[in-house]
C-alpha positions in Angstrom: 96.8 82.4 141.1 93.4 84.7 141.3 90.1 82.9 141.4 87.9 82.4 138.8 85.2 85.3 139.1 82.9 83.5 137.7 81.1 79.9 136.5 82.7 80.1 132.9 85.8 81.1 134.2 86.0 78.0 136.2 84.8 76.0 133.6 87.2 77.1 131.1 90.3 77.1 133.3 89.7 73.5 135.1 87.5 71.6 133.0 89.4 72.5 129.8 86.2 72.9 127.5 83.5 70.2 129.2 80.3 72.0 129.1 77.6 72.5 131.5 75.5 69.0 131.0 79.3 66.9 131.5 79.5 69.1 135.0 75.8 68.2 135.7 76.4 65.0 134.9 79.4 64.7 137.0 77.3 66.1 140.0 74.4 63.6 139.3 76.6 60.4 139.0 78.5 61.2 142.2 75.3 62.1 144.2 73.9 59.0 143.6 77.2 57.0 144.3 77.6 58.5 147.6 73.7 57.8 148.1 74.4 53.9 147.0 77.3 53.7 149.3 75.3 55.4 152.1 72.7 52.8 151.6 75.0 50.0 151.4 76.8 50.6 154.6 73.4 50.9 156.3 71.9 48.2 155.2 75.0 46.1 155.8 74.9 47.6 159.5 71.0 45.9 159.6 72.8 42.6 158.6 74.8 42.8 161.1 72.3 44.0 164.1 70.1 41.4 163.2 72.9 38.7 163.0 74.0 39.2 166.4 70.5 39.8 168.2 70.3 36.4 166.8 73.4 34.6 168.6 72.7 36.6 171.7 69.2 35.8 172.1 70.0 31.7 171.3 73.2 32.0 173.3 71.5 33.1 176.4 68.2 31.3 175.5 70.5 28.0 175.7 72.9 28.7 178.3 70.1 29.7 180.4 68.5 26.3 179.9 71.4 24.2 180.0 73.8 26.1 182.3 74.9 23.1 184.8 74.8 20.9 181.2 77.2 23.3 179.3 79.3 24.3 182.2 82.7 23.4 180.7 82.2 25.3 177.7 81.8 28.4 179.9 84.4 30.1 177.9 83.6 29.9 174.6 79.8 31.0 175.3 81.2 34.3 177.3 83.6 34.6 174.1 80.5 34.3 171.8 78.2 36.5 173.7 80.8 39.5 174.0 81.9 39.5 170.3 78.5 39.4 169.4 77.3 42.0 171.6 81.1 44.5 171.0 79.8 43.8 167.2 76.0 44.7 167.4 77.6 47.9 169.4 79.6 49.1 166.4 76.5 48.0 163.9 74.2 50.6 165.7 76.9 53.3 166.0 77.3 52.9 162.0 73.5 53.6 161.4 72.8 55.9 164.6 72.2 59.4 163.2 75.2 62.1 163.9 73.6 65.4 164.3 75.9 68.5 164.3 74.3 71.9 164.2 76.3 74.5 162.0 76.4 78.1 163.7 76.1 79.4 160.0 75.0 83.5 160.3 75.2 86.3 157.6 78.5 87.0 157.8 79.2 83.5 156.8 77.0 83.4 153.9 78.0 86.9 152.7 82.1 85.2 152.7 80.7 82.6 150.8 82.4 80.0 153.6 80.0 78.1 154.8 77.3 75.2 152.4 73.9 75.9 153.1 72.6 72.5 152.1 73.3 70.3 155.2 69.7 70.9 157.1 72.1 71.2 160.3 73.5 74.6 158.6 70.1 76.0 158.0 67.6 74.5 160.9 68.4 77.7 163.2 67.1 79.9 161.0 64.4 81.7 159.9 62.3 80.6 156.7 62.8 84.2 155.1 66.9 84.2 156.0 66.5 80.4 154.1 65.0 81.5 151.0 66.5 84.7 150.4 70.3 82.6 151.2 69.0 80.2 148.8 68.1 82.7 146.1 71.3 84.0 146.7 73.3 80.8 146.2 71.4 80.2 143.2 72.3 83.4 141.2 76.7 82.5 141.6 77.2 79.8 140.1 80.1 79.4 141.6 79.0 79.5 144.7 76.2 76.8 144.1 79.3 75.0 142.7 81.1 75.7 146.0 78.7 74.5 148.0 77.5 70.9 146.4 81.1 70.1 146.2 81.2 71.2 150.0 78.6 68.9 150.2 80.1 66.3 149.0 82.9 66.3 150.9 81.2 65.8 154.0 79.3 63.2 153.0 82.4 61.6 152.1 83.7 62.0 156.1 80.5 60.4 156.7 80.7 57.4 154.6 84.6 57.0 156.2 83.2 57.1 159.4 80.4 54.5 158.7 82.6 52.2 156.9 85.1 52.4 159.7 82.7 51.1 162.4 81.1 48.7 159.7 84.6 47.3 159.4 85.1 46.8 162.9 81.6 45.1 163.7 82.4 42.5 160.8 85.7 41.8 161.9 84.9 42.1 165.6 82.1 39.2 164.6 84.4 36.8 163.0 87.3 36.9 165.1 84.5 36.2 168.0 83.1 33.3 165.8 86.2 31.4 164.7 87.5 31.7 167.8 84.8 30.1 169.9 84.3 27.3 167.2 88.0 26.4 168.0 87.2 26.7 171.8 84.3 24.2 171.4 85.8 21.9 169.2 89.3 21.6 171.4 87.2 21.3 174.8 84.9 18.4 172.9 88.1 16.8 171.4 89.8 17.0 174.9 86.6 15.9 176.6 86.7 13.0 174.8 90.0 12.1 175.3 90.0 11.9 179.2 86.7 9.7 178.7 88.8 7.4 177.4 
């Protein structure tokens, strides 16, 4: 099947008669989802720092304190402090920056393979190379087409990569948390007991 030479060749072909504002409009709504979601995972990565710098820092505080007091619930405080600490670990991993420079030359831009809007694509090179690329994506439509659906897509690895982490710092946290509530509570309850 030959490629669409041009914008209203593509538009005609896969879009079945949408015009140019419905594609705009398309490109506009799904930037800013991907923005939201970006956000989202982010700020629920902040939640989740500050969470857990919370029950390390009154863990610690308090065992420190109370350490020949608290002795036999050794155990479920090591639990605590680990979880919290494995889930802070995957929090700042989800909102630590992941910076891959593109080796993105002429040749690549002249095959039309490569997007020139991730910064890490264009940082290497010089402001004249920028602007006339730029210029030069602007005047094929297709190719600006090309490269914000590029775009998109790796935004998309990005958000799966964030959400991964982001999954495994909540579920990291509440394993550790139920887990050393049932600790404490069957040392207590067994405490008790041999009182008796």
């Amino acid at each position: 099947m030959p490629r669409p030479t041009n914008y209203n060749d593509l538009i005609n072909k896969h879009l079945d008669g949408f015009h140019e504002t419905g594609v705009n409009g398309f490109f506009r709504v799904v930037s800013n989802s991907l923005n939201h979601q970006n956000n989202l995972a982010d700020n629920k990565a902040n939640i989740m720092i500050s969470i857990n710098t919370v029950v390390i820092t009154l863990v610690i505080g308090s065992s420190v304190k109370n350490m020949f007091d608290w002795s036999e619930f050794l155990l479920p405080i090591m639990l605590l402090l680990i979880t919290s600490l494995v889930a802070t670990v995957f929090a700042i991993l989800t909102t630590r920056p992941n910076f891959k420079r593109g080796n993105v030359d002429q040749d690549y831009i002249d095959k039309k393979s490569s997007t020139f809007l991730f910064f890490g694509n264009f940082s290497s090179v010089t402001r004249q190379d920028f602007e006339d690329t730029m210029l030069t994506i602007l005047k094929d439509e297709e190719y600006l087409y090309r490269c914000i659906l590029a775009d998109f897509y790796g935004q998309g690895r990005v958000l799966e990569r964030k959400y991964r982490l982001l999954t495994y710092s909540y579920n990291t946290f509440l394993v550790g948390i139920v887990l050393s509530v049932i600790m404490f509570s069957i040392i207590k309850i067994s405490g008790l007991f041999l009182v008796r």
